[in-house]
C-alpha positions in Angstrom: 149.6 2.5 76.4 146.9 5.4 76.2 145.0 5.9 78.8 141.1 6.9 78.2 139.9 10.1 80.0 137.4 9.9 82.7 134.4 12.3 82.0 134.2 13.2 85.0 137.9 14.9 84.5 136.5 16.9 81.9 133.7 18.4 84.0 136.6 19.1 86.8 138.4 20.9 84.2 135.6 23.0 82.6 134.7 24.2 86.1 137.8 24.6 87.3 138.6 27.1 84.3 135.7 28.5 84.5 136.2 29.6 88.1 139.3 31.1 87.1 137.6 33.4 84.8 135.7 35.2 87.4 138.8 36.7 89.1 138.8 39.0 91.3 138.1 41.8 89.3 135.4 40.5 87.9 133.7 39.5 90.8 134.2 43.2 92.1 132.1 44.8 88.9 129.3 42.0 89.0 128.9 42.7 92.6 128.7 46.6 92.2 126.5 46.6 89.0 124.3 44.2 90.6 124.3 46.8 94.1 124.0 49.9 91.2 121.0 48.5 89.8 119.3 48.0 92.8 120.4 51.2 94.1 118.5 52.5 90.9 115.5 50.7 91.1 114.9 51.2 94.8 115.2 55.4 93.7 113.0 54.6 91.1 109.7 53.1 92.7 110.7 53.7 96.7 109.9 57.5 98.0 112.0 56.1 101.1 115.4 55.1 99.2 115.2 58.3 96.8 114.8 61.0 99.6 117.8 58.8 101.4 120.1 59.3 98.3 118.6 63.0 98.0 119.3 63.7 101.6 122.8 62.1 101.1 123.6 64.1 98.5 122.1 67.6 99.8 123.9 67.2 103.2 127.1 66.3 102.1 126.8 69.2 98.9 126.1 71.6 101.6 128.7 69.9 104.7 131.1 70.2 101.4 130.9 74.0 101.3 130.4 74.4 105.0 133.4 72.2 106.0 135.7 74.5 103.4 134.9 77.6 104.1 135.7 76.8 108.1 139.0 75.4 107.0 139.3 78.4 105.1 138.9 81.0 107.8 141.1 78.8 110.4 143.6 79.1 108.1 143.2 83.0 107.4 143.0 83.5 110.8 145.5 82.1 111.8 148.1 83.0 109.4 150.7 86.3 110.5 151.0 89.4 108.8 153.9 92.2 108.4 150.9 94.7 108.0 147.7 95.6 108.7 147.0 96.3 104.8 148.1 92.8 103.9 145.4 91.6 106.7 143.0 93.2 105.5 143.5 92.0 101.6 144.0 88.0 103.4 140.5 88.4 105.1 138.5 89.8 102.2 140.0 87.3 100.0 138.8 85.0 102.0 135.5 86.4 102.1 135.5 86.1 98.4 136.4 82.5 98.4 133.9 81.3 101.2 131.2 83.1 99.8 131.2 81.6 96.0 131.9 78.9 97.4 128.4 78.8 99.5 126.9 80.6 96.3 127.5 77.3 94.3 126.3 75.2 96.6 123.1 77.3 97.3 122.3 77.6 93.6 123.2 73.6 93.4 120.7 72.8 95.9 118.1 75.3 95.5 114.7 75.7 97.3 114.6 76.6 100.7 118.5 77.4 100.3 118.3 80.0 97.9 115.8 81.9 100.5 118.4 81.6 103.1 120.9 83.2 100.8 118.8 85.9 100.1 118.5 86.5 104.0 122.1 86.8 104.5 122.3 89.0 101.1 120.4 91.5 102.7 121.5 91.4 106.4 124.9 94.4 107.4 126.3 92.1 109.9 127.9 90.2 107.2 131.0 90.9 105.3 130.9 93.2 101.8 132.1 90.3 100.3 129.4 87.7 101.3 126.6 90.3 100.7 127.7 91.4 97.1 128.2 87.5 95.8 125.1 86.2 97.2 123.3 89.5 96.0 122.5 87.8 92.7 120.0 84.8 94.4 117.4 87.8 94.5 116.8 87.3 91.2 118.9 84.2 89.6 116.0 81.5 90.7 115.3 78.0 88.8 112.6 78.7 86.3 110.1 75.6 86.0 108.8 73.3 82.5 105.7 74.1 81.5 105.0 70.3 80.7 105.6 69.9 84.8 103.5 72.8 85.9 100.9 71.4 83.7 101.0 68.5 85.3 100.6 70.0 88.4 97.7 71.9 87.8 96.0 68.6 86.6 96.6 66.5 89.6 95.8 69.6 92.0 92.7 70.5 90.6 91.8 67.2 88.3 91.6 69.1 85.1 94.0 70.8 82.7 95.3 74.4 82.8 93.1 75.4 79.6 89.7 75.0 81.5 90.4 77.6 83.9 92.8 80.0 81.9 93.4 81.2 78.4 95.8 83.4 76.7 98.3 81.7 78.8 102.0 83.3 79.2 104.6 80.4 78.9 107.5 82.6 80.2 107.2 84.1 83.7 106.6 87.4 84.8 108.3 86.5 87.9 110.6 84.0 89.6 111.4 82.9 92.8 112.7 80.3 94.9 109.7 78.3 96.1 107.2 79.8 93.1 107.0 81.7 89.2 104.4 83.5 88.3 102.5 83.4 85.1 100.1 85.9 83.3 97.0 84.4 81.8 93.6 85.4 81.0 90.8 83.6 83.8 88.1 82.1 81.4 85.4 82.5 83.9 85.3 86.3 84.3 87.7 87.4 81.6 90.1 89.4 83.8 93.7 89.3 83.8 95.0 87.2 86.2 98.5 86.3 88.1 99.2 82.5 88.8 101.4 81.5 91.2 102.4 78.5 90.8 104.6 76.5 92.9 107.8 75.0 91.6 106.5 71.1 90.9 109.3 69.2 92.8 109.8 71.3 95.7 107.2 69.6 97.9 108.9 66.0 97.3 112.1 68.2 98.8 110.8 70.0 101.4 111.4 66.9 104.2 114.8 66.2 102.6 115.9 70.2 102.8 114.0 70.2 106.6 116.4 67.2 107.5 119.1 68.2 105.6 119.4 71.6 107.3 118.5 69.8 110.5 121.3 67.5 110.5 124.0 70.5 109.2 123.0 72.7 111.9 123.8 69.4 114.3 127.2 69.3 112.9 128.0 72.6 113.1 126.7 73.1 116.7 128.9 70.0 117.5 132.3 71.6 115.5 131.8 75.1 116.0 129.9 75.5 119.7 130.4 79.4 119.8 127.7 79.3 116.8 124.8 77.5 117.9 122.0 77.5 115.1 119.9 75.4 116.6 117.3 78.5 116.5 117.8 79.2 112.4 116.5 75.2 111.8 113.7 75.0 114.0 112.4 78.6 112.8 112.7 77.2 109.0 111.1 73.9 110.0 107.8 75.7 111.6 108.1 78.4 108.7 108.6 76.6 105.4 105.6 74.3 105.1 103.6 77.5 105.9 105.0 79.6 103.2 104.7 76.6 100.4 100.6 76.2 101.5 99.2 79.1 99.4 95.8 78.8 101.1 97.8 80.2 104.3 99.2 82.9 102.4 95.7 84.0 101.0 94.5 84.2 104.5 97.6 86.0 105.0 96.7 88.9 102.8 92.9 89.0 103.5 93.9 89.9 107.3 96.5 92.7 106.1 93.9 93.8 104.2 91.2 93.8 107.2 94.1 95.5 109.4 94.5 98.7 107.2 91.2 98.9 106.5 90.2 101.4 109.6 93.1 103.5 107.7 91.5 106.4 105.5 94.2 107.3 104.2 97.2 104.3 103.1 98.6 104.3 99.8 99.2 100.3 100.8 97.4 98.2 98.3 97.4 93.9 98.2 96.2 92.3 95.0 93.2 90.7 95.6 93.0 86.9 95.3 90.4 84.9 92.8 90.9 81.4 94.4 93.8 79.2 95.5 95.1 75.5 96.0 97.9 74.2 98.3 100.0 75.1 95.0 98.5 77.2 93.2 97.2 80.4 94.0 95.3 83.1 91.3 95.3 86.9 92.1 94.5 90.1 90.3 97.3 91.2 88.1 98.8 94.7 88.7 100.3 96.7 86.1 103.5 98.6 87.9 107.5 97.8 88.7 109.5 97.2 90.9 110.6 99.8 93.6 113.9 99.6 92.3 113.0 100.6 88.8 114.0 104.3 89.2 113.3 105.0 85.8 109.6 104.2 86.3 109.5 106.6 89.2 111.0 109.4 87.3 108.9 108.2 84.5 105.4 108.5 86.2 107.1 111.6 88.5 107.0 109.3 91.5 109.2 111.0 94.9 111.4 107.8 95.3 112.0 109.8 99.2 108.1 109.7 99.6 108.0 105.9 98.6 110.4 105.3 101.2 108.9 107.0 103.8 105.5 105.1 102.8 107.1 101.8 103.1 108.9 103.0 107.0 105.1 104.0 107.3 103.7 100.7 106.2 105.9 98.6 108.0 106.0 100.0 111.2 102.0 100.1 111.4 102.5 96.7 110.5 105.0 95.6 113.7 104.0 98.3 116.1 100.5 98.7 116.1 99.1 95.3 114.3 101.8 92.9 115.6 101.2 91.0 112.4 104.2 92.0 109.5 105.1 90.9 106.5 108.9 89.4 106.9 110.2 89.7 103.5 109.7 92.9 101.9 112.7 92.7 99.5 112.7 94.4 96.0 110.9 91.7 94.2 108.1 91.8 96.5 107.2 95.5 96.1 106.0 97.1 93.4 105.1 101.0 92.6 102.4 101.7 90.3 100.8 105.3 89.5 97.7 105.8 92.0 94.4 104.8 90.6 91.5 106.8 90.8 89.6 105.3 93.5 92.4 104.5 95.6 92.7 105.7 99.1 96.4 106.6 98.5 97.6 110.3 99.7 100.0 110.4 96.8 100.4 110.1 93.0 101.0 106.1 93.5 100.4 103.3 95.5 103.1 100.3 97.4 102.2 96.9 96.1 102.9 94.5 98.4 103.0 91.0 97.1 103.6 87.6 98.3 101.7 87.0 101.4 103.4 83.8 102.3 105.9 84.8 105.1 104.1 86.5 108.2 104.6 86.5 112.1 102.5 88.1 115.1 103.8 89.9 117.6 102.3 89.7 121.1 101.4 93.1 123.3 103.8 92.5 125.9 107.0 92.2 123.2 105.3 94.6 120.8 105.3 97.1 124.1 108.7 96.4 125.1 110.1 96.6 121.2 108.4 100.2 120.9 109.7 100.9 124.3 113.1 100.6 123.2 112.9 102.3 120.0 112.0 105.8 122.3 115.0 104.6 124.2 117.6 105.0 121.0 115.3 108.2 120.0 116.0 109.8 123.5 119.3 112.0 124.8 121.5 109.6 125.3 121.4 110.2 129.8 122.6 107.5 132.3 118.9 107.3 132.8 118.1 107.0 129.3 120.7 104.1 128.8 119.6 102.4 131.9 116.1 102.0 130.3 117.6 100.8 127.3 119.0 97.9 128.6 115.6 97.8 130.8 113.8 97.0 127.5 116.7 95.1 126.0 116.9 92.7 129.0 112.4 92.4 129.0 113.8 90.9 125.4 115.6 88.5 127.0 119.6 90.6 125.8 121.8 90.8 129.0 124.0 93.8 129.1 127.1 91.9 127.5 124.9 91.7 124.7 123.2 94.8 124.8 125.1 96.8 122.0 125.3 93.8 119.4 121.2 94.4 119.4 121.0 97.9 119.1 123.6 97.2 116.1 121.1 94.7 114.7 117.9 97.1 115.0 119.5 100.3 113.7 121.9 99.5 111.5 125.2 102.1 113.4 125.2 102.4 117.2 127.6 100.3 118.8 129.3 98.0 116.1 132.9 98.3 115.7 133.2 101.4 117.9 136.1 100.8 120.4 135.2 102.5 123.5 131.7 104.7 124.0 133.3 107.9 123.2 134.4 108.1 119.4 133.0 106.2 116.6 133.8 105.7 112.6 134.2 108.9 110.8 133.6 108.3 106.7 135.3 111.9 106.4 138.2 111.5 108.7 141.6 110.5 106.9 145.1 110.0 108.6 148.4 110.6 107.5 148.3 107.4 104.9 144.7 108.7 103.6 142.6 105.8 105.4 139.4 106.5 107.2 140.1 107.8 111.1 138.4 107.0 113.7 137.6 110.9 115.2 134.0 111.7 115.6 132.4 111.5 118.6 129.5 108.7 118.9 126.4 109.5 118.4 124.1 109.6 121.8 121.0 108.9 120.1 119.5 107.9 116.7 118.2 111.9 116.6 121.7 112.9 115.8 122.9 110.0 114.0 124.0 110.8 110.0 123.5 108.2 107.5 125.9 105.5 107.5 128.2 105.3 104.6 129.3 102.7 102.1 132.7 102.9 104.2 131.0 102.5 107.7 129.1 99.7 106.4 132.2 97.7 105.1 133.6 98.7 108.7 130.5 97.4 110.1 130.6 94.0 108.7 134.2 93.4 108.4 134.4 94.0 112.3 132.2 91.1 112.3 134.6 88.8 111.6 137.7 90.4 112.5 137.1 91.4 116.1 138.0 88.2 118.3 134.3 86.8 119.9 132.2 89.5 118.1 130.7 86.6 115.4 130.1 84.4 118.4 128.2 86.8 120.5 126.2 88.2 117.1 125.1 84.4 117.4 124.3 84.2 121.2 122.0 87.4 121.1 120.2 85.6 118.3 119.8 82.8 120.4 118.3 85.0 123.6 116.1 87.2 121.7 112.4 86.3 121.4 112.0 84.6 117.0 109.7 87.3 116.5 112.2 89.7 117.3 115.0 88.3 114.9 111.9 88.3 112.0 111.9 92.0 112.9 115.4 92.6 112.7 115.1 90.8 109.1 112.5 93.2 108.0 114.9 96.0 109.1 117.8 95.0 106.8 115.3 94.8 104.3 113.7 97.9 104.6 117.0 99.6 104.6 117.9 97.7 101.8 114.5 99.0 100.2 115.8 102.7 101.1 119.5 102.0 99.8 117.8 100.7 96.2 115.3 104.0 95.5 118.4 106.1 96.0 116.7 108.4 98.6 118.5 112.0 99.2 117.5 112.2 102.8 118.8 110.7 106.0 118.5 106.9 105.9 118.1 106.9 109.9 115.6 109.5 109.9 113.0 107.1 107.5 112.1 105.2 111.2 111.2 108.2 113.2 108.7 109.6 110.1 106.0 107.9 112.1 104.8 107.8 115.5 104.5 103.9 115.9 106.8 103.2 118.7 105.3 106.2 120.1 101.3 105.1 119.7 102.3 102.0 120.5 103.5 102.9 124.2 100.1 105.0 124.1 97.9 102.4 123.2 99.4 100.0 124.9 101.3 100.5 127.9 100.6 104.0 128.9 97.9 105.1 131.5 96.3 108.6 130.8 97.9 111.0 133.4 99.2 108.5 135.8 102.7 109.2 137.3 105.8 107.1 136.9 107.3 104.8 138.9 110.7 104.8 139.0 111.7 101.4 137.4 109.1 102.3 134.5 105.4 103.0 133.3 102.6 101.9 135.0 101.2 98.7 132.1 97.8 99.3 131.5 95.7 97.6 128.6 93.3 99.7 127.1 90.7 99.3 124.4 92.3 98.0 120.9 90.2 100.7 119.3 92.5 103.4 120.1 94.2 104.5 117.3 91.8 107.0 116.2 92.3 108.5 119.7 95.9 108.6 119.7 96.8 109.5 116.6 96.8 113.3 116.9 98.9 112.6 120.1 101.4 111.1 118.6 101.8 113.1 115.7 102.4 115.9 118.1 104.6 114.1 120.3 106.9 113.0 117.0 106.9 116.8 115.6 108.0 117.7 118.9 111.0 115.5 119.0 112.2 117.3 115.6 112.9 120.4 117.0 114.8 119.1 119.7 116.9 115.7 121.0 115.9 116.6 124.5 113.6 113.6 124.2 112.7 111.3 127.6 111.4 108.3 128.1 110.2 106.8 132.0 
């Protein structure tokens, strides 16, 4: 007998293998293209979700690199050797291998990151090998669309880029991480003109890159607590959203300009600035190259040894006397041009100095104590003299365990990878096997200090990493040190990098004692006319700030005195 099929069977069935369909599996994919798209829409039209999934990836691009390179090292460092030869060859490979590998992820990210590896580029208490790979981020930055810049201009200014400039330049004259630069002709007045304009997206990134670095530092405080960083993040997050407002960097140079004004006789020239938005900012073009264009110099029959005196000149009336620098003079921000006729210049050019963006001020009282201790490493090297060293050293807040890592950092020789105070690192000294010797006696004082060598330096910066607890302390005197005082101690390494790329022919010490800075500081500063010293020190007195003019003469006198002779005191 057949037997009729309920219709509710069939629905049981139909369901039943429909359920079966959706294994497992399937379920899986629907579920993550369903979370995908949602993931993707939220990026789309929430600021909140795409700076979460940019801050994700940032962090973990850079924690990537960091985390690798530690591993690295542990490894290297902890590995044995049969020689001292095949030590050496393990740490510089791994050097090698640590720095691309932070190159990639610099040039990945971009930014605020690409500044930061310029930084260490340019500082000598970092390995050959990290200074040489991360060498090309001085000039290897992201170059922005036009369509985007457009864009920009438009919703800065509400209206296009052709009302305000013609003969427009489409390809940069210059490129850097946070801005390019574009020539154009400004309709209103006709003159060439420079626009800076600030690379579109980087705004939208700047809170990311601030957290981002933020939480990295955290993480590496927490792993590695020999190397706190702490100080690096919080100076980037109070310096960055300075640097990317352009009206702050026009006020910048309209006060350097004010400050050398009183100077009759400066062949320091800033471009003068037409007007400026948060982003945008339109200054005087200047026909000239870069510093390290040598064949311009020879061309125009520019002294590359009087350009680099000018620049020790420049800076040091910058730190010492105005306690208002520019902190970061590398290559790409200074350019040599052949002097114009109505310039104040003393020589057949002038020093360019552009972007204005990154300043700090330097109060009397460190400004005093900074030029204190310069006279200190300019003295004979006496117990007394070294005991007012570290007088000064301590006022800036270095201990005496600390105390030759610091006078590393400011002068680029004394102290670093020197075993004992007696001998230090001969470049002309060989031993038995031809390697360098370590025979000379030290140096007392940077008076009688050579020019360090491409050997010393290597020395220099692989002692950083090889002598146990040397990396860690480099760290803690960063952390004890007034920030103004580790901006200075950036301008030094790129001021000697600034002498290192014009090829000079003299003594690269000798470029900081040209002037009397330290010297007119102490004068105009600390020193009381014909008052006699105490024993712990000088006798702090205030005076007018209108004494320059007064002490000029003084100090030149002073300085030309201390060339004859290294019998030089300080009380």
């Amino acid at each position: 007998m057949l037997l009729k099929r309920h219709p509710s069977s069939t629905h049981t069935t139909t369901t039943t293998t429909t359920a079966k369909k959706l294994s497992r599996p399937t379920l899986i994919l629907l579920c993550l293209t369903l979370f995908l798209l949602t993931s993707a829409t939220s990026y789309e039209f929430f600021p909140a979700s795409r700076h979460l999934a940019q801050a994700i990836y940032r962090c973990s691009r850079l924690m990537f690199a960091v985390v690798l390179d530690a591993m690295d090292y542990k490894r290297t460092f902890a590995s044995s050797f049969d020689t001292d030869d095949e030590k050496q060859e393990a740490y510089k490979g791994c050097h090698l291998r640590s720095a691309k590998r932070m190159l990639a992820a610099l040039e990945a990210l971009g930014g605020c990151y690409i500044k930061i590896g310029q930084h260490l580029a340019s500082s000598n208490v970092v390995p050959v090998e990290w200074s040489s790979t991360l060498s090309v981020l001085q000039d290897r930055c992201p170059v922005s669309p036009t369509d985007e810049l457009e864009r920009m201009i438009l919703k800065d200014t509400g209206k296009p880029r052709d009302l305000f400039f013609s003969d427009w330049q489409p390809i940069p004259i210059g490129t850097a991480s946070i801005a390019q630069v574009h020539l154009a002709t400004d309709r209103e007045s006709g003159k060439r003109v420079a626009v800076k304009l600030q690379h579109p997206g980087l705004e939208e990134f700047l809170t990311v890159d601030m957290a981002t670095v933020n939480f990295a530092v955290k993480w590496i405080d927490a792993i590695f607590p020999d190397f706190q960083l702490s100080w690096l993040a919080r100076e980037m997050n109070d310096a960055l959203p300075l640097e990317m407002d352009f009206r702050v960097e026009a006020k910048n140079a309209q006060r350097t300009i004010q400050d050398f004004e009183h100077i009759s006789r400066s062949a320091l020239y800033i471009p003068r600035v037409e007007w400026c938005e948060k982003r945008i900012l339109v200054m005087e073009y200047i026909d000239g190259a870069r510093v390290d264009n040598l064949e311009y110099l020879r061309k125009h029959h520019i002294d590359r040894n009087q350009v680099a005196k000018e620049l020790s000149r420049i800076f040091s009336q910058m730190i010492y006397l105005n306690g208002f620098f520019h902190a970061d003079p590398h290559e790409g921000n200074v350019l040599i041009r052949p002097r114009p006729s109505l310039s104040k210049s003393p020589y057949n050019f002038e020093v360019v100095l552009l972007d204005h963006g990154q300043y700090f001020d330097m109060d009397d009282e460190l400004r005093v104590n900074y030029a204190k201790f310069w006279l200190g490493l300019m003295a004979a090297n006496t117990p007394a003299t070294q005991a007012l060293r570290r007088k000064y050293a301590l006022r800036m807040g270095v201990d005496s365990d600390l105390y030759p890592i610091l006078e590393s950092a400011i002068t680029g020789r004394v102290g670093m990878g020197a075993p004992s105070e007696e001998i230090e690192f001969d470049p002309n000294a060989v031993d038995e096997d031809g390697r360098p010797a370590l025979m000379r006696q030290k140096a007392g004082s940077l008076l009688e200090m050579r020019s360090a060598s491409e050997i010393e330096m290597d020395h220099m910066r692989n002692a950083v990493v090889q002598r146990e607890g040397l990396l860690a302390n480099i760290f803690k005197m960063l952390r004890s040190v007034p920030r103004r005082i580790i901006m200075v101690l950036k301008v030094n390494d790129l001021t000697r990098s600034l002498d290192k790329s014009l090829a000079t022919t003299h003594d690269a010490t000798r470029i900081f004692l040209e002037s009397p800075f330290p010297i007119n500081t102490s004068h105009s500063l600390l020193l009381e006319p014909n008052s006699a010293p105490e024993q712990s020190g000088i006798t702090i007195k205030l005076s007018s700030p209108n004494v320059f003019g007064e002490i000029w003469a003084d100090g030149i006198a002073w300085t030309k005195g201390i060339w004859g002779s290294n019998r030089v005191q300080i009380v």
